[in-house]
N, C-alpha and C positions, 0 to 999 in steps of 0.2 A: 466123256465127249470124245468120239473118235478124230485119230490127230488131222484129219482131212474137213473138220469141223470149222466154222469161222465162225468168234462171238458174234452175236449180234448186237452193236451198240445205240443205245437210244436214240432218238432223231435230237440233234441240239435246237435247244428251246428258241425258237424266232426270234430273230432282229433284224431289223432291215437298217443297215447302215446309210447315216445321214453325210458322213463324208468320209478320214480317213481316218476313223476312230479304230476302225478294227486295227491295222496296220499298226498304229503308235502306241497299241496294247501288246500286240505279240512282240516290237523291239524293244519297249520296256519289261517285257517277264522275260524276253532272252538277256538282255544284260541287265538284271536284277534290279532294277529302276523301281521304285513305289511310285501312286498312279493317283494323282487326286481330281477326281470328276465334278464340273459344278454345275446348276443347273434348276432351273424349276421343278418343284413337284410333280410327280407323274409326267415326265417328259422320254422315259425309257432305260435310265442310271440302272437302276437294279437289274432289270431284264438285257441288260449290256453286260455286264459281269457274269450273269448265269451263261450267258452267250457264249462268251471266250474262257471263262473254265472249261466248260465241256467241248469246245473247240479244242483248247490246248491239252486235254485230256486230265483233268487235275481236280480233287476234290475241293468245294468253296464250302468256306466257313461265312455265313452273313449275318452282322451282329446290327441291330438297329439301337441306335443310340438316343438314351434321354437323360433326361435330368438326373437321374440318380445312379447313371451308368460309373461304375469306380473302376479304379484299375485292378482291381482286384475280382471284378465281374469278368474280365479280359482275362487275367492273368491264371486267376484259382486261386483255393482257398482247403483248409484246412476242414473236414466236416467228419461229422461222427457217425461209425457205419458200423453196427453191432460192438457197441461199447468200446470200438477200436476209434484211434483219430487218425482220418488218412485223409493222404491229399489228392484232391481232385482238381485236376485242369481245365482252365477256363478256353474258351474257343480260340483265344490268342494261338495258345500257348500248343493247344494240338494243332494248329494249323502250320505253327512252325517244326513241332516233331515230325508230321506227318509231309510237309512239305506242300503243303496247298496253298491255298489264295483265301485270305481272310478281305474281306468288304465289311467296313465300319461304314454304314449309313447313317450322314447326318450325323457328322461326328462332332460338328460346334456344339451338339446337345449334349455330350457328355463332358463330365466333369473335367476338371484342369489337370487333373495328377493322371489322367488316361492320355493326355500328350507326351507328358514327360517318360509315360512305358514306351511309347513310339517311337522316341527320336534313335533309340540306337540301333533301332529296326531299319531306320531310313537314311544312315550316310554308310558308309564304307565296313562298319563294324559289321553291321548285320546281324546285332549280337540281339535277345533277348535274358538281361537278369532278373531271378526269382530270387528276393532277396528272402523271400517267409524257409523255400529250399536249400537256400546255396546253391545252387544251379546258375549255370550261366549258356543257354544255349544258344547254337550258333545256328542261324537260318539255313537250310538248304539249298541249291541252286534251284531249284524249282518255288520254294514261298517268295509269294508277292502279298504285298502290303495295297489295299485298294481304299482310299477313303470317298468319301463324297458329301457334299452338303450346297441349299439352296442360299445364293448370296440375296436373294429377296427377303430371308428371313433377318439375315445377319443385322446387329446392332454393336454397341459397345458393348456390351457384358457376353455375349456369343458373337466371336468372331475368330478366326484363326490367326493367331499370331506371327507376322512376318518371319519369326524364325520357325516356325513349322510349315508354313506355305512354302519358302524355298527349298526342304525337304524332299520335294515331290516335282514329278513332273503333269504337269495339269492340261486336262479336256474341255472346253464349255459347250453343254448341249443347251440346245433348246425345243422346242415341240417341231414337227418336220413343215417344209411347206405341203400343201394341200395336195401337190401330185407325189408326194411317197407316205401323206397320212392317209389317205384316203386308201389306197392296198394294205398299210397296216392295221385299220381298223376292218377291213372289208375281213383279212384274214385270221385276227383274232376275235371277231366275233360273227363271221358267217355271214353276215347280210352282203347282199349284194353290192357291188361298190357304186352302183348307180342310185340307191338309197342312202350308201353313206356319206356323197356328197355333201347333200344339203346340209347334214350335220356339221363334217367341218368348216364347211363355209358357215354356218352358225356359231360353231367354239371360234373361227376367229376374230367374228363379231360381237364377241365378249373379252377376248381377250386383248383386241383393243381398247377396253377398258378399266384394265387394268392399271392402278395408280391413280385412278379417279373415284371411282363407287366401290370397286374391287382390290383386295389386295394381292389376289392373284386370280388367274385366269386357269379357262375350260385346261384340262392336263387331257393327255391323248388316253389317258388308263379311264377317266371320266368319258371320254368318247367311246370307247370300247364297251364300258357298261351299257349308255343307250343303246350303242347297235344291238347286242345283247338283249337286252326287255324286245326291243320291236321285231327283232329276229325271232323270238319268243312267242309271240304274238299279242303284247300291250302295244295298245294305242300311242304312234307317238307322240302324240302330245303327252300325256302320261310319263312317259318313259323322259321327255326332254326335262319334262320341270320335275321329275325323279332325281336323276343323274346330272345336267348341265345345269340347270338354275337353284336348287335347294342346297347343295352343298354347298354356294359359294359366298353364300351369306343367310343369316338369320333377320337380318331388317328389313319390316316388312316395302316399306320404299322402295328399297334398292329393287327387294326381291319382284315388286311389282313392273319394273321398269324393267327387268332383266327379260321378264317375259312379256313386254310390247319390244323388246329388239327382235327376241324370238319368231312373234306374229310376224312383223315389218320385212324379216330376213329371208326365214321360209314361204312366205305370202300367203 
């Protein structure tokens, strides 16, 4: 490349900021703060994170978390690689050599002994121990620690324990109002934004019914799918009780009634 060259760097992937979340992300990776985001399914957590990595210019490790997630999923683990036994790094653990930004999504899903690898991630230490290595590394100025999970889901048995919730400094999203959904869905899936109207004014006419027939409501990633089919060119009707009304329940009741709101809504 001649030295009069300039990279050219990807476009960073769309978000349209719902209030001053960008802001309370860059002061937390500047003075090394870990970052716990809460929030409804498909409300924009993940596509927030991809956002401000590649804003802040930093590679993102994103680990989605379930039930059988251990700390040892995170951390690495011993494996056999032509009759040799070597150890390989779990996403944790390159993200703190590497110095990037790890996001555990929906981390009440994973198991209890994946908090206890966190905590000295998240006060003053900063330390990560491999106790299988002997290794004891120490974060970089540049790793941040991002968690997220929806408090709709939480119960007694998945819930974050007060002493790991004040570990973190915490965001609450929620889906946008209709004058900055309606651009983000118009620009991630092409339809025009005078067609996507109707739709969010339809996802919000569901998801005021949430905690009644539903246990949770239309998510804006669900609205981007519809624009999608009808942008496409499927009927939207098709495309509504595709994306907005079939995913949100399996009974058939419910699901009947979801779409006389739809009729009623759209006219």
């Amino acid at each position: 490349m001649p030295d009069s060259a300039v990279p050219i760097l990807p476009p960073l992937p769309f978000y349209q900021p719902i209030a001053d979340e960008c802001t309370l992300f860059e002061h937390a990776f500047q003075h090394r703060l870990p970052l716990l985001l809460k929030g409804p399914t498909g409300c924009g957590k993940t596509r927030f994170v991809a956002h401000m990595a590649a804003k802040l210019g930093r590679p993102l490790y994103t680990v989605s978390c379930h039930d059988d997630l251990t700390a040892a999923d995170l951390t690495g683990r011993y494996l056999l690689k032509g009759g040799d036994t070597v150890w390989a790094d779990g996403p944790l653990t390159r993200a703190v050599r590497e110095g990037a930004i790890c996001y555990l999504d929906e981390v009440v899903e994973a198991r209890k002994d994946v908090t206890v690898v966190l905590h000295p991630l998240t006060d003053d230490r900063r330390i990560l121990p491999l106790d299988r290595t002997g290794e004891t590394l120490e974060a970089p100025p540049d790793f941040m620690l991002v968690v997220s999970y929806n408090p709709g889901y939480q119960n007694v048995l998945k819930a974050l324990k007060p002493s790991t919730r004040q570990r973190f400094l915490a965001v609450e999203f929620d889906f946008p109002d209709p004058e900055r959904e309606i651009p983000i869905v118009a620009t991630e899936s092409g339809l025009p934004a005078n067609r996507v109207a109707p739709l969010v004014r339809l996802a919000n006419a569901l998801r005021a019914l949430k905690g009644q027939d539903l246990e949770e409501g239309v998510s804006t990633r669900l609205l981007i799918y519809c624009a999608t089919l009808i942008r496409s060119g499927m009927k939207p009707e098709r495309a509504i009780r595709a994306a907005l009304i079939e995913p949100l329940t399996d009974d058939p009741d419910i699901r009947a009634g979801l779409l006389r709101v739809a009729e009623v809504t759209l006219g």
